[in-house]
MMTF fields as JSON, N, C-alpha, C and O atoms, coordinates in Angstrom:
{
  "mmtfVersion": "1.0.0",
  "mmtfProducer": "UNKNOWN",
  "numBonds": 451,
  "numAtoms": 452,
  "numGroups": 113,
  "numChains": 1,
  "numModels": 1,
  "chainsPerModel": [1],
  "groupsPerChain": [113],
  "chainIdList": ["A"],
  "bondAtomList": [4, 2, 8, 6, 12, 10, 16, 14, 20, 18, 24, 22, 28, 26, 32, 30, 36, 34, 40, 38, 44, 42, 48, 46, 52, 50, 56, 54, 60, 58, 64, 62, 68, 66, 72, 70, 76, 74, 80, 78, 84, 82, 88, 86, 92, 90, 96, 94, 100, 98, 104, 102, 108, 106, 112, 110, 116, 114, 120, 118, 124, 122, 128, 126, 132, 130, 136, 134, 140, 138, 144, 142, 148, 146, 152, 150, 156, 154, 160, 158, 164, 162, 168, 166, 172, 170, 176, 174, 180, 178, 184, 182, 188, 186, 192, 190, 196, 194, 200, 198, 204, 202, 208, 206, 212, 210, 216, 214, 220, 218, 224, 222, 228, 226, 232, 230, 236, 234, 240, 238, 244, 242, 248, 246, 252, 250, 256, 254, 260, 258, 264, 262, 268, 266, 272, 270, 276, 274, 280, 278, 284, 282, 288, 286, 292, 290, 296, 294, 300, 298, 304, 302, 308, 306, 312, 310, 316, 314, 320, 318, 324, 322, 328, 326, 332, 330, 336, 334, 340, 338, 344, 342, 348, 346, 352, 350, 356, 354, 360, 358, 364, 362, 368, 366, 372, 370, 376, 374, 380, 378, 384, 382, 388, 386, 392, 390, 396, 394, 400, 398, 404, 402, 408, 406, 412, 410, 416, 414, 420, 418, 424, 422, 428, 426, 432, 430, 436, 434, 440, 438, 444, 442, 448, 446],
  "bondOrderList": [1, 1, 1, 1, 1, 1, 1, 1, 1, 1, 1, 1, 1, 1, 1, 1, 1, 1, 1, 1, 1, 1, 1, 1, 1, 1, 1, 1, 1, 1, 1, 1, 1, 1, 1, 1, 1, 1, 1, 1, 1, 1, 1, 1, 1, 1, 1, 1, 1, 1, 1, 1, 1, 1, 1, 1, 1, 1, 1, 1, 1, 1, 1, 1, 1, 1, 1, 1, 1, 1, 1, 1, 1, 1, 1, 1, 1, 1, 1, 1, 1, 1, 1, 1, 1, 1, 1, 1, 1, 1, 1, 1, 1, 1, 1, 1, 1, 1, 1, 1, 1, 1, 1, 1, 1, 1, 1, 1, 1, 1, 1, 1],
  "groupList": [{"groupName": "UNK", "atomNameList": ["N", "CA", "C", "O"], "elementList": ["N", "C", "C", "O"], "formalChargeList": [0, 0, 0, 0], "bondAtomList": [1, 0, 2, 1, 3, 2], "bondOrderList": [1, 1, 2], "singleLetterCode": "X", "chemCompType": "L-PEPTIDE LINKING"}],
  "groupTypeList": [0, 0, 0, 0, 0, 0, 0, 0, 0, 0, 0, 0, 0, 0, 0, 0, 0, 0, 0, 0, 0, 0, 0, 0, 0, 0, 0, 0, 0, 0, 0, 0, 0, 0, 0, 0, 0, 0, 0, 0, 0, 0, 0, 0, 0, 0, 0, 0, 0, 0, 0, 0, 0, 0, 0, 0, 0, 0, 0, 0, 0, 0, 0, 0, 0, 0, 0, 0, 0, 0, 0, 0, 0, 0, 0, 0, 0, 0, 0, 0, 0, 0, 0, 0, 0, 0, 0, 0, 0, 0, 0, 0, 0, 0, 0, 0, 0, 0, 0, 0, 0, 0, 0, 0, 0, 0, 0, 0, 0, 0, 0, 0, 0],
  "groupIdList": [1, 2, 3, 4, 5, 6, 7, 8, 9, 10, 11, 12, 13, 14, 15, 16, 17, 18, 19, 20, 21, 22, 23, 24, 25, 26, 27, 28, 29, 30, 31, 32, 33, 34, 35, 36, 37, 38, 39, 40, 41, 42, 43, 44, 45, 46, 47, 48, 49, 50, 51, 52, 53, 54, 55, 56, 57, 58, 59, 60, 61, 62, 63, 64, 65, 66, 67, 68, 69, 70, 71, 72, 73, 74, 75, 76, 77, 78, 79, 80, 81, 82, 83, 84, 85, 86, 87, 88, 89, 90, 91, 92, 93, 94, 95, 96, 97, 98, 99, 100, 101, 102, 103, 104, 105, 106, 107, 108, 109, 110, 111, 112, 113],
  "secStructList": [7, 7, 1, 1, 7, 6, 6, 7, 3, 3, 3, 3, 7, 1, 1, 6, 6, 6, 6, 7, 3, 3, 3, 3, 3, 3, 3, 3, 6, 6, 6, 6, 3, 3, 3, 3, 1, 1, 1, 1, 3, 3, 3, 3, 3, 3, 7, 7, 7, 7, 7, 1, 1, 1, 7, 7, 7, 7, 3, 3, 3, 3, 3, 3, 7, 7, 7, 5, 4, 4, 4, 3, 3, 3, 5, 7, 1, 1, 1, 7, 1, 5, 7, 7, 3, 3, 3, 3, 3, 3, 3, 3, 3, 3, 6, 6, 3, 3, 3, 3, 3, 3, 3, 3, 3, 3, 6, 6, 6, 7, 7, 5, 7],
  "xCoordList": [-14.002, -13.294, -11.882, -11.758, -10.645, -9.808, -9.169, -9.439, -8.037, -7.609, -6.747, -6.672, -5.869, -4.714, -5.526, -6.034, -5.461, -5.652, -4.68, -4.292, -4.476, -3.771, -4.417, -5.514, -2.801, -2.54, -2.596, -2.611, -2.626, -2.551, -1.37, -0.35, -1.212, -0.256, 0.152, -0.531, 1.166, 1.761, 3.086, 3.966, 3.383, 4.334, 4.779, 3.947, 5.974, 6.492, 7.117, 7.6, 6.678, 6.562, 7.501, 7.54, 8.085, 8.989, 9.574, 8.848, 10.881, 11.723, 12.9, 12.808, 13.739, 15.06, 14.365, 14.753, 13.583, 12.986, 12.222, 11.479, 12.296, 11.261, 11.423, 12.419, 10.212, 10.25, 10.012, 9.438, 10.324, 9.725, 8.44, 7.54, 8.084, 6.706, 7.073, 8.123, 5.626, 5.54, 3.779, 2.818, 3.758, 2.789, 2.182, 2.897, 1.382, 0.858, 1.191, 0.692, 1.794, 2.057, 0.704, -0.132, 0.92, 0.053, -0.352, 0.355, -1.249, -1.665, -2.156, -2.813, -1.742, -1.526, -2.293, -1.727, -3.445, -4.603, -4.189, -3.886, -4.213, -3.341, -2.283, -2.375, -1.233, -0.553, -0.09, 0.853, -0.978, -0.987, -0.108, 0.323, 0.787, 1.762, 1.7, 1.122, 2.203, 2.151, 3.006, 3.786, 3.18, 4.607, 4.228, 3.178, 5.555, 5.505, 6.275, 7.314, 5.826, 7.194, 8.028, 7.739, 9.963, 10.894, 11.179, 12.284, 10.232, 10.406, 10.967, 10.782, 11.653, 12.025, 12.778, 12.269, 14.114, 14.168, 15.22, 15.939, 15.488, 16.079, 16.693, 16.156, 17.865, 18.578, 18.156, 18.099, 17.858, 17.355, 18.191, 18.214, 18.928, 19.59, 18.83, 18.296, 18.876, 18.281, 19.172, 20.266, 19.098, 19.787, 19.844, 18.735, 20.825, 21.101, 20.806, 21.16, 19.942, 19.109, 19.361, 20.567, 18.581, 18.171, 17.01, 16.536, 16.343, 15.107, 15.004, 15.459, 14.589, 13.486, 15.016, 15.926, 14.976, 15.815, 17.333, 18.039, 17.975, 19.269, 19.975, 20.997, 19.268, 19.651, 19.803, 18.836, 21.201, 21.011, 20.096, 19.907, 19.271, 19.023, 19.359, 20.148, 18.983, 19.63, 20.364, 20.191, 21.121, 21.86, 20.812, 19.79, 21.413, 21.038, 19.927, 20.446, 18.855, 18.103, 17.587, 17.817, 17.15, 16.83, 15.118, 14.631, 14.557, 12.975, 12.402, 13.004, 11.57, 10.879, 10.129, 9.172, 10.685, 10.258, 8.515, 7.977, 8.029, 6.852, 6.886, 7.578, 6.051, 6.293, 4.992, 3.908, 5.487, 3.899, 3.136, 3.644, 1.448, 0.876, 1.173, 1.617, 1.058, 1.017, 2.606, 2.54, 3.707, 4.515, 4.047, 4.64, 3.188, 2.958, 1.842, 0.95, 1.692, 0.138, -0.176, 0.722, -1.381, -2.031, -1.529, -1.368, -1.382, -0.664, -1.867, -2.785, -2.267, -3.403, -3.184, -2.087, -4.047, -4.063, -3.904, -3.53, -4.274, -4.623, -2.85, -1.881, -3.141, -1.327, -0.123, 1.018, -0.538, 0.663, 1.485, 2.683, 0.868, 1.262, 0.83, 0.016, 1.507, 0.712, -0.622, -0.825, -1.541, -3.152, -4.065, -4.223, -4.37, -5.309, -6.521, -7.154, -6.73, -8.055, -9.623, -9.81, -10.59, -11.8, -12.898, -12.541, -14.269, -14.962, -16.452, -16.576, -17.285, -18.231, -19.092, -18.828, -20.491, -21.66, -22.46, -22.873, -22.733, -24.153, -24.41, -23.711, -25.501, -26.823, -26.806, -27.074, -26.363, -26.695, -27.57, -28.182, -27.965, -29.361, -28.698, -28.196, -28.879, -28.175, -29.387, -29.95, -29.842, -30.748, -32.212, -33.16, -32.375, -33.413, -34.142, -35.286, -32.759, -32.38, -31.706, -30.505, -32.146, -31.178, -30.333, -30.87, -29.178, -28.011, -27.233, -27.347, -26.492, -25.937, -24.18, -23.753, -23.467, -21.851, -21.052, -21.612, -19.574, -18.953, -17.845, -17.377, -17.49, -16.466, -15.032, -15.22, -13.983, -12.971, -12.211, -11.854, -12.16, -11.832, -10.303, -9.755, -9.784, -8.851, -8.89, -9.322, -8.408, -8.715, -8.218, -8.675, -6.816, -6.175, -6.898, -7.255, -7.304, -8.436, -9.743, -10.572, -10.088, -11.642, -11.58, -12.141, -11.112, -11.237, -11.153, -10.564, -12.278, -12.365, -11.268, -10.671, -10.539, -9.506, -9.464, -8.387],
  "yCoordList": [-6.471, -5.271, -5.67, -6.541, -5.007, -5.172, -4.668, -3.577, -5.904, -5.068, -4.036, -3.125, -4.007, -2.808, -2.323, -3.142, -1.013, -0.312, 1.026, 1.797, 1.117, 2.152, 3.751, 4.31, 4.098, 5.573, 4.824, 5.545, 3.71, 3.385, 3.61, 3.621, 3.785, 3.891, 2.415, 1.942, 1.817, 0.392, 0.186, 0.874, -0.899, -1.068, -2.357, -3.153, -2.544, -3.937, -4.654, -4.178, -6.183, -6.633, -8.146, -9.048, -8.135, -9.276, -9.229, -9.2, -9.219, -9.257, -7.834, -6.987, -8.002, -6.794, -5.324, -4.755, -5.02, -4.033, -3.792, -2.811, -4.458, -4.635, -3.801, -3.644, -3.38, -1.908, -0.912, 0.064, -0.914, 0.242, 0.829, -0.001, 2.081, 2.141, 3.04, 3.501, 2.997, 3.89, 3.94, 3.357, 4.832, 4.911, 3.36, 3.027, 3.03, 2.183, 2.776, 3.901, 2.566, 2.611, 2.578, 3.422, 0.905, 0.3, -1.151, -1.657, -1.581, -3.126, -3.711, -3.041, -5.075, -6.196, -7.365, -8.403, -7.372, -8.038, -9.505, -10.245, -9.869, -11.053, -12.017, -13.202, -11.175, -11.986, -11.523, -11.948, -10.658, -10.41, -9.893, -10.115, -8.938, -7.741, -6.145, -5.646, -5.568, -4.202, -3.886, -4.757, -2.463, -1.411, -0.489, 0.148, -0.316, 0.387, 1.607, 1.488, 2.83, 3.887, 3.848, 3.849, 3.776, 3.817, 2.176, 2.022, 1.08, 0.003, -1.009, -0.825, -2.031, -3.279, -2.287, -2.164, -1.653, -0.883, -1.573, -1.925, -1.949, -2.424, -1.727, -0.839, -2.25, -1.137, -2.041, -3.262, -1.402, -1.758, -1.175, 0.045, -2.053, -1.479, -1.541, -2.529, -0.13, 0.116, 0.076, 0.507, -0.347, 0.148, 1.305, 1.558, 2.228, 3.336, 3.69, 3.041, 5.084, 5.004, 6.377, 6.544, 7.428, 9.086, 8.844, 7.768, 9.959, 10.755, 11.425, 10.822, 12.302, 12.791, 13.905, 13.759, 15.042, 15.831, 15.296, 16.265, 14.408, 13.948, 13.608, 12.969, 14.112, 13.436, 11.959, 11.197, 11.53, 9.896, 9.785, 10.532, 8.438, 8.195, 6.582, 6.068, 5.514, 4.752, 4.785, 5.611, 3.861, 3.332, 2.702, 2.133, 2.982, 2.641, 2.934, 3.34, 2.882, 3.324, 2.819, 1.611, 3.122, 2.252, 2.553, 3.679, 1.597, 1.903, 0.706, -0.356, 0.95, 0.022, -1.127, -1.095, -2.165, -3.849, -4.271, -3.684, -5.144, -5.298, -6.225, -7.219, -6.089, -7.204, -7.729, -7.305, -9.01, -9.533, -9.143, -8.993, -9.072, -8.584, -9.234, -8.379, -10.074, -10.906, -10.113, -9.918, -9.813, -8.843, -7.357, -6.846, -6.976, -5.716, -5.58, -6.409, -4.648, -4.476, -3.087, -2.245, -2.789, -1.308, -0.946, -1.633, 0.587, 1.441, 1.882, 2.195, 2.048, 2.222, 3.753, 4.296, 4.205, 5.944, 6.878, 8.035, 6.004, 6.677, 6.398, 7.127, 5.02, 4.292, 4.229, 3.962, 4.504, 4.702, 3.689, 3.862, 2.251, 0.886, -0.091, 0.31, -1.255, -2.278, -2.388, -2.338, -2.552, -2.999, -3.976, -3.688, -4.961, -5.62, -4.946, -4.212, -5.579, -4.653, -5.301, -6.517, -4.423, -5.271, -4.708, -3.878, -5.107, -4.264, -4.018, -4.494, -3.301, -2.632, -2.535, -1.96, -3.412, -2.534, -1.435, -1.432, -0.64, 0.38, 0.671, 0.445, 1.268, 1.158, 3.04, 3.82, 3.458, 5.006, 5.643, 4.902, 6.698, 6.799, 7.803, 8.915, 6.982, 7.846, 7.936, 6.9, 9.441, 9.621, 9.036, 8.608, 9.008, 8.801, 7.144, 6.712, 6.548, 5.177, 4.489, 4.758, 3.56, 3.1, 1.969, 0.934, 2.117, 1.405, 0.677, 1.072, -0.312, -1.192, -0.863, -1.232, -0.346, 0.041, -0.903, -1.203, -1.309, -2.083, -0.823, -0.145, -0.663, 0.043, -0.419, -1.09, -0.195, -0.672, -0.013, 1.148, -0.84, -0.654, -1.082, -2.095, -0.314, -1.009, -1.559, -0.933, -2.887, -3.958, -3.716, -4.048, -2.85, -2.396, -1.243, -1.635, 0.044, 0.891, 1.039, 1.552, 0.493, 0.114, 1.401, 2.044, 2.446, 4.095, 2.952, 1.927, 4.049, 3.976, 4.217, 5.088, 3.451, 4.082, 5.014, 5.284],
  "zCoordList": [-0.525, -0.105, 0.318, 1.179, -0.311, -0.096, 1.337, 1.837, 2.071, 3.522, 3.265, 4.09, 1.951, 2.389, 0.707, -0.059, 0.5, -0.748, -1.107, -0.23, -1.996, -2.683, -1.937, -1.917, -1.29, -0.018, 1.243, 2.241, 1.426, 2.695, 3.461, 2.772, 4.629, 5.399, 6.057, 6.965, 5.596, 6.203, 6.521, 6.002, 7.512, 8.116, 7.434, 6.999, 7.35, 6.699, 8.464, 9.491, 7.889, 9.303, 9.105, 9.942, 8.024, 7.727, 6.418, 5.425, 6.328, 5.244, 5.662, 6.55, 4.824, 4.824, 5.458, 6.478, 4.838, 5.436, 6.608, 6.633, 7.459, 8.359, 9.787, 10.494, 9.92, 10.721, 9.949, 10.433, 8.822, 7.818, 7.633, 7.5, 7.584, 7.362, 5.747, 5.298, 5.199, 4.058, 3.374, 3.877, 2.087, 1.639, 0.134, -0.811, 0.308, -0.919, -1.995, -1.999, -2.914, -4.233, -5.086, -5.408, -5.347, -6.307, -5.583, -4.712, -5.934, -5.041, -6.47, -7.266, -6.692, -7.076, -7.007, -6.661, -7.268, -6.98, -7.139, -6.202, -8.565, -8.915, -8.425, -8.103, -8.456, -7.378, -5.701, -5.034, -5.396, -3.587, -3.446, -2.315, -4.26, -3.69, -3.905, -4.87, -3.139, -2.947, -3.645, -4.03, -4.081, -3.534, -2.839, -2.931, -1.694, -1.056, -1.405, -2.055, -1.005, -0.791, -0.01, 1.187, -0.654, -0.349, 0.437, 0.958, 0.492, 0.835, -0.579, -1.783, 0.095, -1.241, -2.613, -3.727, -2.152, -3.521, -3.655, -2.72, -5.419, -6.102, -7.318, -7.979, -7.505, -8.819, -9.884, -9.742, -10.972, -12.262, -13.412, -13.568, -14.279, -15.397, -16.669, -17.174, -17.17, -18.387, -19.324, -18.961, -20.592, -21.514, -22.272, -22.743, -22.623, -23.099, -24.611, -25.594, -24.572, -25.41, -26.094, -26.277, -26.535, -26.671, -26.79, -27.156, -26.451, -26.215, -27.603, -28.575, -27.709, -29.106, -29.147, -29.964, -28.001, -27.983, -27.876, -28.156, -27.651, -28.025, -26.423, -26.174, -25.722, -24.472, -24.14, -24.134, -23.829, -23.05, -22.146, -21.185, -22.584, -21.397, -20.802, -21.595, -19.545, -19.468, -18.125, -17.229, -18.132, -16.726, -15.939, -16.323, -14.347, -13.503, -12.469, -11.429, -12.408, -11.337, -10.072, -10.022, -9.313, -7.924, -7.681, -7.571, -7.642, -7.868, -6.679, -6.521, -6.156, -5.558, -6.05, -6.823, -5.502, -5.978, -5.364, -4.425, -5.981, -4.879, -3.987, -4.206, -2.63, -1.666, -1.71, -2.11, -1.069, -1.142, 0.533, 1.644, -0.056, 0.615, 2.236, 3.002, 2.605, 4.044, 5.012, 6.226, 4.306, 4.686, 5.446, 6.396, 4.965, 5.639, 6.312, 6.138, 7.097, 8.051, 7.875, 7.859, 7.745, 8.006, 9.679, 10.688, 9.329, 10.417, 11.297, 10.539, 12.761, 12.904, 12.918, 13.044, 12.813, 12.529, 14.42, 14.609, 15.332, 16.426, 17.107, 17.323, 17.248, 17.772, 17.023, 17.401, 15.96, 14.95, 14.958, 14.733, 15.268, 15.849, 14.296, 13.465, 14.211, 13.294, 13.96, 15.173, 12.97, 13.69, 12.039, 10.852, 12.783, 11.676, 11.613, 12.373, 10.05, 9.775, 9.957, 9.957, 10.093, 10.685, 9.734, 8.898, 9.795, 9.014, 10.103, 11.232, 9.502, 10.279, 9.037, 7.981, 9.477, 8.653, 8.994, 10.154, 8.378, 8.71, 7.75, 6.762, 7.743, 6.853, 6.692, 7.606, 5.094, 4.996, 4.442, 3.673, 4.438, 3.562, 2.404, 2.567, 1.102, 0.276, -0.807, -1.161, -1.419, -2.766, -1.593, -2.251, -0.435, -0.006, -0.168, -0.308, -0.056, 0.169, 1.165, 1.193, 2.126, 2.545, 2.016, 1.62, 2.0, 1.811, 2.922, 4.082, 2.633, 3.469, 3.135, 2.041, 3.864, 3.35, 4.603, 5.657, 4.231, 4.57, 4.772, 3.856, 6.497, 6.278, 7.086, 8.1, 6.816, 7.429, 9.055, 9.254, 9.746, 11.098, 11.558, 11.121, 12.354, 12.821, 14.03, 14.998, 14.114, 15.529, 16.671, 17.765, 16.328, 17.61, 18.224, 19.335, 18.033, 18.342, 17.969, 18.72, 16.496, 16.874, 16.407, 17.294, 15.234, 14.835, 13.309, 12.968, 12.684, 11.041, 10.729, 11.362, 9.516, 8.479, 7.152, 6.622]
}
């Protein structure tokens, strides 16, 4: 089970941006980086092109870069503070089964995420 997952709410806690909070993008299994919203944005030049309808397209855009994961922390939902993440088992009864589920906690309040 992954600690940060895609909609998470995180804070960047080292690099240019730091103090920033935003939403998960996309997470990066492979090599351990995020994107964040409106964090790590970088201008990117495209080359100039047309579209089907005859419009340019092209230049310059500014899009968010990815950071690597160890940069940012889950936001705790209650303190609205950085908080590491923890996990919790219990046992649910699902289809008239019990099951064993792994759920994620935050360490600073100890409230599900």
């Amino acid at each position: 089970m992954a600690k940060i997952k895609k909609g998470d709410q995180v804070i960047v806690i080292a690099g240019r941006d730091k103090g920033r909070t935003g939403r998960v993008l996309e997470v990066m299994k492979d090599s351990d980086r995020v994107v964040v919203e409106g964090v790590q944005r970088v201008k990117k030049h495209t080359k100039v092109g047309q579209s089907q309808r005859g419009a340019r397209t092209g230049g310059i855009e500014t899009i968010e870069a990815p950071i690597h994961v160890s940069n940012v922390m889950l936001v705790d939902p209650e303190t609205k503070k950085g908080t590491r993440v923890g996990y919790r088992t219990e046992t649910v009864e699902r289809d008239g089964r019990q099951r064993t589920v792994r759920v994620r906690i935050a360490k600073r309040s100890g409230k599900d995420i």
